[in-house]
PyMOL Python script that loads the backbone (N, CA, C, O; Angstrom):
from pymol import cmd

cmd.read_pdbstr("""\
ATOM      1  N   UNK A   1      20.934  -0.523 -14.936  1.00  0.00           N
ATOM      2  CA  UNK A   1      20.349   0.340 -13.937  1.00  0.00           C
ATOM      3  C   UNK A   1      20.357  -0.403 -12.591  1.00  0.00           C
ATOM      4  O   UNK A   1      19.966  -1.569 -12.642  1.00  0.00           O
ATOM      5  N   UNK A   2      20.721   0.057 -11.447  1.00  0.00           N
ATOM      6  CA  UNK A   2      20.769  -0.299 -10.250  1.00  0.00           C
ATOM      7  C   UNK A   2      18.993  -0.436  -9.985  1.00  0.00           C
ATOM      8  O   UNK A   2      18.011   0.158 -10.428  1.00  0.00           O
ATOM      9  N   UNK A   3      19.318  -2.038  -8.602  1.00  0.00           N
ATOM     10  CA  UNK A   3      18.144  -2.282  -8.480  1.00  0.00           C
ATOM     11  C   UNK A   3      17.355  -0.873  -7.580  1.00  0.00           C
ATOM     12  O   UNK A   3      16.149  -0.712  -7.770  1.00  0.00           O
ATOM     13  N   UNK A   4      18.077   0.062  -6.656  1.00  0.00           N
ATOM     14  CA  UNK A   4      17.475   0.788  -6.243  1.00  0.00           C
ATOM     15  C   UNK A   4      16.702   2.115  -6.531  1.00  0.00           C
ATOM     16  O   UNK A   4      16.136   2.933  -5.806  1.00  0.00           O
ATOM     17  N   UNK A   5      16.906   2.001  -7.887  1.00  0.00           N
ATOM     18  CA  UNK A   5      16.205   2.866  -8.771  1.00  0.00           C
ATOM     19  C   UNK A   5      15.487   2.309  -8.903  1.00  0.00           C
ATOM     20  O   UNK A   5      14.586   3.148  -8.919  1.00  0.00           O
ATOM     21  N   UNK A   6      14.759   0.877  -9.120  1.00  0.00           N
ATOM     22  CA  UNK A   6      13.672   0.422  -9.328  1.00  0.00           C
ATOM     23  C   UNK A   6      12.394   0.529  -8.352  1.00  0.00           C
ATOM     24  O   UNK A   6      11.213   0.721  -8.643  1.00  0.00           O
ATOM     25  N   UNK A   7      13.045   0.332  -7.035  1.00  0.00           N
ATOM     26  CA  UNK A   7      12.708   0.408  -6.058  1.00  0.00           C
ATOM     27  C   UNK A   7      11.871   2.333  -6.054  1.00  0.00           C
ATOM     28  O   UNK A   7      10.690   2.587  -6.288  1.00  0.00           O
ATOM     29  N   UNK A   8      13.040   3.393  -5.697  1.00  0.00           N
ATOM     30  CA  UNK A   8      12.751   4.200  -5.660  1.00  0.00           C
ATOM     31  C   UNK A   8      11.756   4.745  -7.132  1.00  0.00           C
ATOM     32  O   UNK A   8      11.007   5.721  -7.101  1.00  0.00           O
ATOM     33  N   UNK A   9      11.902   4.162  -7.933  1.00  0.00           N
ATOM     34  CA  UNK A   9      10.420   4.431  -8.514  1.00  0.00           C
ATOM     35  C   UNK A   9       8.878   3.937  -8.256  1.00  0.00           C
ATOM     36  O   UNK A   9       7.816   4.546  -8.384  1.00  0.00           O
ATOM     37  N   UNK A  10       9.143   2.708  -7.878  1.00  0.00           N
ATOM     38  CA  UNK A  10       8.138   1.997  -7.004  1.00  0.00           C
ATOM     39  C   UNK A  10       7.308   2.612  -6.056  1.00  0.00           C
ATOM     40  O   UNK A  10       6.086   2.743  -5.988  1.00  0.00           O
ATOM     41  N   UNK A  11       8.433   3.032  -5.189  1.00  0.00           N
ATOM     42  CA  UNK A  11       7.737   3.876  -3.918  1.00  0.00           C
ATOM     43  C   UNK A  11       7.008   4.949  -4.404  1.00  0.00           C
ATOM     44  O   UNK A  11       5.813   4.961  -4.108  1.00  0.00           O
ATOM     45  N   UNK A  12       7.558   6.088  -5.257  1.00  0.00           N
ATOM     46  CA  UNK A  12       7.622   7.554  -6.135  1.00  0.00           C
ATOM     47  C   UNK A  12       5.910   7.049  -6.286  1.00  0.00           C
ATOM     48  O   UNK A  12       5.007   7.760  -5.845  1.00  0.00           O
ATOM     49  N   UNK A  13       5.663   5.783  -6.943  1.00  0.00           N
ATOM     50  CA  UNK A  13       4.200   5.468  -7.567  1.00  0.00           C
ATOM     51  C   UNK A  13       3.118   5.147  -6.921  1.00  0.00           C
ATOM     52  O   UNK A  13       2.011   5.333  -7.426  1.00  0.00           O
ATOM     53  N   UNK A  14       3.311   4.506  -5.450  1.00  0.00           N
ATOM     54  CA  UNK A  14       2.768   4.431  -4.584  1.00  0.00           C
ATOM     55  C   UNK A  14       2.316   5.735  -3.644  1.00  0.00           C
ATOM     56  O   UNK A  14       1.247   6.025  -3.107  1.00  0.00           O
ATOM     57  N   UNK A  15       3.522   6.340  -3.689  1.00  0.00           N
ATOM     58  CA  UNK A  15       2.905   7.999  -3.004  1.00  0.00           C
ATOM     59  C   UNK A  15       2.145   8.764  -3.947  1.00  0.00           C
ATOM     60  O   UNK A  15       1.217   9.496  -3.603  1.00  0.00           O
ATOM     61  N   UNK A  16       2.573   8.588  -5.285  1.00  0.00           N
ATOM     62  CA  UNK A  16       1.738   9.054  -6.242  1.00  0.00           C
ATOM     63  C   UNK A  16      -0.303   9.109  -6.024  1.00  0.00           C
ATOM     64  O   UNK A  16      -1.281   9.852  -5.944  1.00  0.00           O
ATOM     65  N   UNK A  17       0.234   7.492  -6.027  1.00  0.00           N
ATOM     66  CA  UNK A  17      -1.483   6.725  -5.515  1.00  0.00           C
ATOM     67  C   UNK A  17      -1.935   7.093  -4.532  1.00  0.00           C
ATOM     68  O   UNK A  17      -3.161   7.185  -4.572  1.00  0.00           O
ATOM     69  N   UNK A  18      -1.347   7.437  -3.354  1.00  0.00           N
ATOM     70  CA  UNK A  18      -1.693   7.647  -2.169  1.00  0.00           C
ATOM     71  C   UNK A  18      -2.229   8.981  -2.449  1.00  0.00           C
ATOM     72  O   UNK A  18      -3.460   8.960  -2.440  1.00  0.00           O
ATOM     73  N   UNK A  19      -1.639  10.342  -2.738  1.00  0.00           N
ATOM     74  CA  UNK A  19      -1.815  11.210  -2.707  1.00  0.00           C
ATOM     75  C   UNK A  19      -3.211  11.657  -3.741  1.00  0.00           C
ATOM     76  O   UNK A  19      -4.002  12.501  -3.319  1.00  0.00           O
ATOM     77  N   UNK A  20      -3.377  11.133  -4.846  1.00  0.00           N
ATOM     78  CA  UNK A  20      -4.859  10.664  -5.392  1.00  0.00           C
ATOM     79  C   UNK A  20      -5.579  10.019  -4.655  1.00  0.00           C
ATOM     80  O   UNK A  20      -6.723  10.287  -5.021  1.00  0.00           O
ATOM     81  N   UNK A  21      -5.615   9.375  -3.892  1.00  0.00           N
ATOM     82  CA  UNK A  21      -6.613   9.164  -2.860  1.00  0.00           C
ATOM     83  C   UNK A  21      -6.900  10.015  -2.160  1.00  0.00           C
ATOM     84  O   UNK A  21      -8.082  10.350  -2.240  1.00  0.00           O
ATOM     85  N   UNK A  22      -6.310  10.530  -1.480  1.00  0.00           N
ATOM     86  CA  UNK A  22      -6.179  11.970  -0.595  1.00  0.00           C
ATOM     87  C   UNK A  22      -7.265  12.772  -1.552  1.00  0.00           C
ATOM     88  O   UNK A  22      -8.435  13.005  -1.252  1.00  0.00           O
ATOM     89  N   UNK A  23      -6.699  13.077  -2.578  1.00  0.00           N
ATOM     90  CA  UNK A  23      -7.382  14.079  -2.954  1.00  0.00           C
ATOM     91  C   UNK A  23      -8.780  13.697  -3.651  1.00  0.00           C
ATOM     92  O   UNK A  23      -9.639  14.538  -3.915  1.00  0.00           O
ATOM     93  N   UNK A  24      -8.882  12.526  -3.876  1.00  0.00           N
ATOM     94  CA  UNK A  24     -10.641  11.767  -4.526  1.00  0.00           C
ATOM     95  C   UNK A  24     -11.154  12.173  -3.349  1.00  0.00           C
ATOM     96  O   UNK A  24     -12.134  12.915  -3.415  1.00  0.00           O
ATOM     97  N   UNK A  25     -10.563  11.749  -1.839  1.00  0.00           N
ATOM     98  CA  UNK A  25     -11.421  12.128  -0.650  1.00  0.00           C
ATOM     99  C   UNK A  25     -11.877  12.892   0.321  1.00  0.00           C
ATOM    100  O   UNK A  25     -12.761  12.721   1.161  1.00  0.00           O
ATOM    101  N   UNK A  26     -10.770  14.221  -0.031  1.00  0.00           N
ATOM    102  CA  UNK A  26     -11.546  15.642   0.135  1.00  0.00           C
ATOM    103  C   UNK A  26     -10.123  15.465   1.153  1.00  0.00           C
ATOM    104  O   UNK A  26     -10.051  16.636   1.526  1.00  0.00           O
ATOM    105  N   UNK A  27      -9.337  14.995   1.613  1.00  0.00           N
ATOM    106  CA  UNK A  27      -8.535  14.788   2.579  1.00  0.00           C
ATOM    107  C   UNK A  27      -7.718  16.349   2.523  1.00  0.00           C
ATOM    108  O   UNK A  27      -7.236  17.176   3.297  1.00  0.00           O
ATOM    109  N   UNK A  28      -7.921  16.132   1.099  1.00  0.00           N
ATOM    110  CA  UNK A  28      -6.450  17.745   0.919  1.00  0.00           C
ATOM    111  C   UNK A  28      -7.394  19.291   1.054  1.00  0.00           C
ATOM    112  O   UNK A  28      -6.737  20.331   1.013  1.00  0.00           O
ATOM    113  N   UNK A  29      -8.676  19.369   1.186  1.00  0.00           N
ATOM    114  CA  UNK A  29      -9.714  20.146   0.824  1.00  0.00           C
ATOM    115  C   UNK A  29      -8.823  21.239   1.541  1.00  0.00           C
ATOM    116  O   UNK A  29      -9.246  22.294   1.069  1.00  0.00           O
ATOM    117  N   UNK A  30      -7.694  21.576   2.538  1.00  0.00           N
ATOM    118  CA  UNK A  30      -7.170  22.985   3.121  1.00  0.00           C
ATOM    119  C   UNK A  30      -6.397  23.299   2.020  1.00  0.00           C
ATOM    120  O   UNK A  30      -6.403  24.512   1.810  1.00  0.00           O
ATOM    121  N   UNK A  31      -5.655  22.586   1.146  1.00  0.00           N
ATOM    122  CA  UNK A  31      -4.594  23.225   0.750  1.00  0.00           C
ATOM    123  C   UNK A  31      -5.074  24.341  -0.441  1.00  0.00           C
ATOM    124  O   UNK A  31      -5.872  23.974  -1.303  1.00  0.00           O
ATOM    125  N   UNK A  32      -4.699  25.307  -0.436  1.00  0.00           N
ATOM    126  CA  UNK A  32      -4.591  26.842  -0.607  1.00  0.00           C
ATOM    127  C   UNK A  32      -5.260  27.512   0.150  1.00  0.00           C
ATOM    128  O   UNK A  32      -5.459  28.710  -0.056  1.00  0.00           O
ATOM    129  N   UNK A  33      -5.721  26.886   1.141  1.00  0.00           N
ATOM    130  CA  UNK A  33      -6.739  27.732   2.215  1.00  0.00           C
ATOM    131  C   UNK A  33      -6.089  28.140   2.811  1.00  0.00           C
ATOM    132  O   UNK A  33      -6.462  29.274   3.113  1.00  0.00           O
ATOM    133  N   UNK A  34      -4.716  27.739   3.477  1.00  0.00           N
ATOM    134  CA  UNK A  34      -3.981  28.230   4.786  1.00  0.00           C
ATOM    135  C   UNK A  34      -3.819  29.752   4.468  1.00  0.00           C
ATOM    136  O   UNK A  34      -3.945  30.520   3.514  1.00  0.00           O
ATOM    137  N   UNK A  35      -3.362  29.770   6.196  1.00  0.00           N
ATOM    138  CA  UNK A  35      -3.635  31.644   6.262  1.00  0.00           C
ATOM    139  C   UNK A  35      -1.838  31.955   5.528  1.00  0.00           C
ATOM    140  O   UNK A  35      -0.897  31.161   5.531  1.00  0.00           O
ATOM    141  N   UNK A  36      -1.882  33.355   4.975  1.00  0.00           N
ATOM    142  CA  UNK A  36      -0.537  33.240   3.840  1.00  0.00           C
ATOM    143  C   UNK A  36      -0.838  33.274   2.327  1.00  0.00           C
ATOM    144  O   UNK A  36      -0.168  33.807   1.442  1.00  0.00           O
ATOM    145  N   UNK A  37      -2.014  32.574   2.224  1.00  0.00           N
ATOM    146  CA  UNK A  37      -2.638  32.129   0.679  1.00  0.00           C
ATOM    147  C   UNK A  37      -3.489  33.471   0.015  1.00  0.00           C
ATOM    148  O   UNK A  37      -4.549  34.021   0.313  1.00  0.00           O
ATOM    149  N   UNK A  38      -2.345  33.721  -1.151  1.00  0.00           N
ATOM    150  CA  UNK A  38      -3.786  35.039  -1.678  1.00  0.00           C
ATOM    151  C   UNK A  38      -4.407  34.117  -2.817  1.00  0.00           C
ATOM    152  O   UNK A  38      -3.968  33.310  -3.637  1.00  0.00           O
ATOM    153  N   UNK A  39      -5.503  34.578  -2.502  1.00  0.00           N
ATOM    154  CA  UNK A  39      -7.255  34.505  -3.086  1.00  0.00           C
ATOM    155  C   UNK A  39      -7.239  35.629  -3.918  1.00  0.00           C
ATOM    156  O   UNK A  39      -6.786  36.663  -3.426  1.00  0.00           O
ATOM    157  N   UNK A  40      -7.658  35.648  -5.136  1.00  0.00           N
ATOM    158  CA  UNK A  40      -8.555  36.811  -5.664  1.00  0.00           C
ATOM    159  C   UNK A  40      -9.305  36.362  -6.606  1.00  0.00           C
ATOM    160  O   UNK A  40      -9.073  35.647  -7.582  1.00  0.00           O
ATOM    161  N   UNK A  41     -10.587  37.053  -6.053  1.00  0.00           N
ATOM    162  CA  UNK A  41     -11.676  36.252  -7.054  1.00  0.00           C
ATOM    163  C   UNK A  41     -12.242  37.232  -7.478  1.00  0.00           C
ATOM    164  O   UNK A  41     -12.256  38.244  -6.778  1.00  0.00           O
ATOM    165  N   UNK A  42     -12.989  37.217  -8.981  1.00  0.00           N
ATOM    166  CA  UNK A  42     -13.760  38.478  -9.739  1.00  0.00           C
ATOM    167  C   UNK A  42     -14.465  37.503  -9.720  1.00  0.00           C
ATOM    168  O   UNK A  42     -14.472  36.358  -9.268  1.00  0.00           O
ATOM    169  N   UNK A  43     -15.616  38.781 -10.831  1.00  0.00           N
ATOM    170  CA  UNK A  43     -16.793  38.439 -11.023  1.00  0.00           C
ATOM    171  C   UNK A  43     -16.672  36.967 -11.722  1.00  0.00           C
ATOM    172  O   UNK A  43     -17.300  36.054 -11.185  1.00  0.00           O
ATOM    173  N   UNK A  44     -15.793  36.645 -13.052  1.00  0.00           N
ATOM    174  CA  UNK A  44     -15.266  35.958 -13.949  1.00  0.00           C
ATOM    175  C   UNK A  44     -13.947  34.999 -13.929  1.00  0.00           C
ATOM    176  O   UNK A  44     -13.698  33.885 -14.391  1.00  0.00           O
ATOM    177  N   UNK A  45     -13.205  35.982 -13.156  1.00  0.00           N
ATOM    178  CA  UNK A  45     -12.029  35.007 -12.768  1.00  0.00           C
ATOM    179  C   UNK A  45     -11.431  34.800 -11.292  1.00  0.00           C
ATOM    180  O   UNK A  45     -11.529  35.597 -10.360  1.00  0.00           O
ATOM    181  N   UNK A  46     -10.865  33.699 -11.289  1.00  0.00           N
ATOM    182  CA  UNK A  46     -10.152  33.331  -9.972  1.00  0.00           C
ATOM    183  C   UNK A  46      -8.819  32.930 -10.123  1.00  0.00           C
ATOM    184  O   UNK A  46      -8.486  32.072 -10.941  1.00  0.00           O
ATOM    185  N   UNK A  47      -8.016  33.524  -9.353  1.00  0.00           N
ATOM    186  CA  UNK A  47      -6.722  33.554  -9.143  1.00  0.00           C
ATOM    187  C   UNK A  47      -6.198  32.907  -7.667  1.00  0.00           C
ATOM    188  O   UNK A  47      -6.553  33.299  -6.555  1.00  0.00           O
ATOM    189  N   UNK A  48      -5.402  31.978  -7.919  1.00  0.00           N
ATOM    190  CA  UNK A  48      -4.584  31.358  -6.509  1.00  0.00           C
ATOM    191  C   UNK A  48      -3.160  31.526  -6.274  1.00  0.00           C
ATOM    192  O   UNK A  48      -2.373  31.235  -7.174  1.00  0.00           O
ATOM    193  N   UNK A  49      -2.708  32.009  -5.045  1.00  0.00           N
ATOM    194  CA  UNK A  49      -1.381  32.146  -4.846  1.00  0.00           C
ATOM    195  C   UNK A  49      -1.065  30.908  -3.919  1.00  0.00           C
ATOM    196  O   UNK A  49      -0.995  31.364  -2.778  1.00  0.00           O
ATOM    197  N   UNK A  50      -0.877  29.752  -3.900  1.00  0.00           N
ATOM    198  CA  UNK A  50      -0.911  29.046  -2.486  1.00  0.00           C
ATOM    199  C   UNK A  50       0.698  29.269  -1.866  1.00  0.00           C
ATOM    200  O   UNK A  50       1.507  28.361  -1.670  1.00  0.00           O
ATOM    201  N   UNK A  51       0.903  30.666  -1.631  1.00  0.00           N
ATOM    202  CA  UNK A  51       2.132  30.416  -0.878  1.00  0.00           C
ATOM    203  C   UNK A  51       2.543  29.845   0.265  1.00  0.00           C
ATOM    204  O   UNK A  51       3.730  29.520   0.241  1.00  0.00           O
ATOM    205  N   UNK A  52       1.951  29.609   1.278  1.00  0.00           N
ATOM    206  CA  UNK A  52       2.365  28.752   2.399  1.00  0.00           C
ATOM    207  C   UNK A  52       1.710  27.395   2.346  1.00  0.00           C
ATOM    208  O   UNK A  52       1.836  26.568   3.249  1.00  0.00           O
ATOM    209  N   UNK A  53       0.991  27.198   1.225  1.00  0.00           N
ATOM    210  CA  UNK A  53       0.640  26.172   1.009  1.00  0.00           C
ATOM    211  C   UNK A  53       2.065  24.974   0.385  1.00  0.00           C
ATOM    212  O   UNK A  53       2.499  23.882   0.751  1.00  0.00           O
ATOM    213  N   UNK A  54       2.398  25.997  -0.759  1.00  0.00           N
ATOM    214  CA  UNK A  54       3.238  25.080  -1.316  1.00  0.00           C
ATOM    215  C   UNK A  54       4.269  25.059  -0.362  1.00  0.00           C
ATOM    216  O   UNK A  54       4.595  23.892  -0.143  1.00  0.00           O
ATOM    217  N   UNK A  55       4.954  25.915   0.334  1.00  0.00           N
ATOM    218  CA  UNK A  55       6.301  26.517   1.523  1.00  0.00           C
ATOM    219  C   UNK A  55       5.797  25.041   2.164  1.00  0.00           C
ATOM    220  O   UNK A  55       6.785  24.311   2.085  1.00  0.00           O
ATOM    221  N   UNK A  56       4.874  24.422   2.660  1.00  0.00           N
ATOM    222  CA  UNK A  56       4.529  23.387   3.534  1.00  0.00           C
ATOM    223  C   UNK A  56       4.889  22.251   2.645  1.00  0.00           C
ATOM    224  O   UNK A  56       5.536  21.263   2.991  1.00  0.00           O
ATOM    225  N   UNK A  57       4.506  22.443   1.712  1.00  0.00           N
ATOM    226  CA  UNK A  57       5.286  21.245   0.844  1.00  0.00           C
ATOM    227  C   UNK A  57       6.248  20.919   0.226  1.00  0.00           C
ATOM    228  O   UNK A  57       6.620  19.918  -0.387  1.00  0.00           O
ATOM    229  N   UNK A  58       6.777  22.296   0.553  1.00  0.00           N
ATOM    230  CA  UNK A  58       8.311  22.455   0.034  1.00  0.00           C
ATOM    231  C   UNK A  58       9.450  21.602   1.188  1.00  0.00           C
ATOM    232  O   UNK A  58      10.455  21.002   0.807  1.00  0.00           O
ATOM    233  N   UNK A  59       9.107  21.697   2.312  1.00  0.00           N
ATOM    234  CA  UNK A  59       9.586  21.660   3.698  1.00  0.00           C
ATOM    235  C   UNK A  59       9.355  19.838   3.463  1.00  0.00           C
ATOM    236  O   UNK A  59      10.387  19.181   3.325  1.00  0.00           O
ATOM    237  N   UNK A  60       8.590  19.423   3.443  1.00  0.00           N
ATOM    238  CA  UNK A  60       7.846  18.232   3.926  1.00  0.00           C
ATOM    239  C   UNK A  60       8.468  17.144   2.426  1.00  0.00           C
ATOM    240  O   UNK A  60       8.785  15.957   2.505  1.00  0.00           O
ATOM    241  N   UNK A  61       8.491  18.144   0.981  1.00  0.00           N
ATOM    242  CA  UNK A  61       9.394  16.959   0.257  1.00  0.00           C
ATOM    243  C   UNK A  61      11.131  17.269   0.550  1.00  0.00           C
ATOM    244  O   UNK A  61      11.899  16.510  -0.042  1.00  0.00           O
ATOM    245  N   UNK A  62      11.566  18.037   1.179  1.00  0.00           N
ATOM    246  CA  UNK A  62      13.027  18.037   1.193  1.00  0.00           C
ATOM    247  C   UNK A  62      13.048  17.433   2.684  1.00  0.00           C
ATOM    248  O   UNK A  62      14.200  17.091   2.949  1.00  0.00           O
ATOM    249  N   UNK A  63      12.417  17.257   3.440  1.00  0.00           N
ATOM    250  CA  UNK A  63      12.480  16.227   4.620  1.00  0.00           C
ATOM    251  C   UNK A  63      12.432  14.610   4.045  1.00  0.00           C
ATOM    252  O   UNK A  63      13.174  13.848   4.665  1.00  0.00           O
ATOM    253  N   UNK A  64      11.727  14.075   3.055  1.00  0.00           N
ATOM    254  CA  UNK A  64      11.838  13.009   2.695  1.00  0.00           C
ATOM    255  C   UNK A  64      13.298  12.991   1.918  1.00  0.00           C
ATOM    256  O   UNK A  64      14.198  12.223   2.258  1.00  0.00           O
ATOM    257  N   UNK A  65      13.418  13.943   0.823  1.00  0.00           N
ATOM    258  CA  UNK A  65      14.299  13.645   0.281  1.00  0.00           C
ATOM    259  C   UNK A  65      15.722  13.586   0.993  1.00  0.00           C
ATOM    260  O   UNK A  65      16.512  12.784   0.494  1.00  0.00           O
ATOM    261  N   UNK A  66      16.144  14.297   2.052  1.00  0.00           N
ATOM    262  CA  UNK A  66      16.865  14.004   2.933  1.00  0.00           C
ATOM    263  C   UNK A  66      16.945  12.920   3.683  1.00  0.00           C
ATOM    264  O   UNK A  66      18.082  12.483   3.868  1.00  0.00           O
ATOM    265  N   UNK A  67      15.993  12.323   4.201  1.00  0.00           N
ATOM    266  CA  UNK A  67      15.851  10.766   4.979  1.00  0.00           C
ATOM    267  C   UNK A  67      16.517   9.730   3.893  1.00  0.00           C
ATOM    268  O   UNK A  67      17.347   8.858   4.152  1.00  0.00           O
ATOM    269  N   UNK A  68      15.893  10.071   2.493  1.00  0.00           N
ATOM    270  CA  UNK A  68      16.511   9.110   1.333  1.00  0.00           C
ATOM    271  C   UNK A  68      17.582   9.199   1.148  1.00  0.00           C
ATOM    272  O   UNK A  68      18.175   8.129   1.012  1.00  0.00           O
ATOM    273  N   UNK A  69      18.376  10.445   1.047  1.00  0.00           N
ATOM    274  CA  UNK A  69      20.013  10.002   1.344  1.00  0.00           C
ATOM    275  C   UNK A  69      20.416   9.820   2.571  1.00  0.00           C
ATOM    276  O   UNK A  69      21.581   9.444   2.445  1.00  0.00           O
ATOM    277  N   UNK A  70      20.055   9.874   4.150  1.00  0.00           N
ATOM    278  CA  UNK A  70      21.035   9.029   4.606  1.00  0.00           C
ATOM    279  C   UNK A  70      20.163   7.742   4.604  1.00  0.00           C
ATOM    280  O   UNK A  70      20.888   6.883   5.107  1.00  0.00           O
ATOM    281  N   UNK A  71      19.004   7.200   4.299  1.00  0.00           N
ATOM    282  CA  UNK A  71      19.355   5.474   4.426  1.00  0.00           C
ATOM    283  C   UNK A  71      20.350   5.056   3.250  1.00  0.00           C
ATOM    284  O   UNK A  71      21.157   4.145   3.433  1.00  0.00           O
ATOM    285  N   UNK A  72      20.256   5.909   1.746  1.00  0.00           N
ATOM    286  CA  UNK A  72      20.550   4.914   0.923  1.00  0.00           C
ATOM    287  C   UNK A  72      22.560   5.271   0.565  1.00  0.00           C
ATOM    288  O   UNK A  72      23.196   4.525  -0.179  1.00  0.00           O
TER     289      UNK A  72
END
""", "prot")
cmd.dss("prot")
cmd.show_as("cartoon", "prot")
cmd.util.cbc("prot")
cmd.orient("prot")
């Protein structure tokens, strides 16, 4: 296995960590809130659509993953 797979798992685990922090610290508390997002809540159940929630994160991991092929 190439060393840069090692690497790129490395990092993968560190954003991992990072992003659990984020979320132990309330940091992420908007996401499914943004406007776009259906809500439906009953008496009993709750339902989440986070569509522009995830669309934001859709955008934001194919921007990394793009930077990663042209450095590597």
């Amino acid at each position: 296995m190439p060393r840069s797979v090692g690497w790129i798992v490395i990092i993968a685990g560190v954003c991992a960590v990072l992003v659990g922090l984020l979320i132990l610290s309330g940091a992420l508390s908007w996401f499914g809130r943004l406007p776009g997002d259906i809500r439906i809540e009953g008496e009993r159940t709750r339902i989440l659509f986070p569509i522009t929630s995830m669309l934001l994160v859709s955008i934001v991991l194919s921007l990394i993953a793009y930077l990663v092929r042209c450095f590597l």
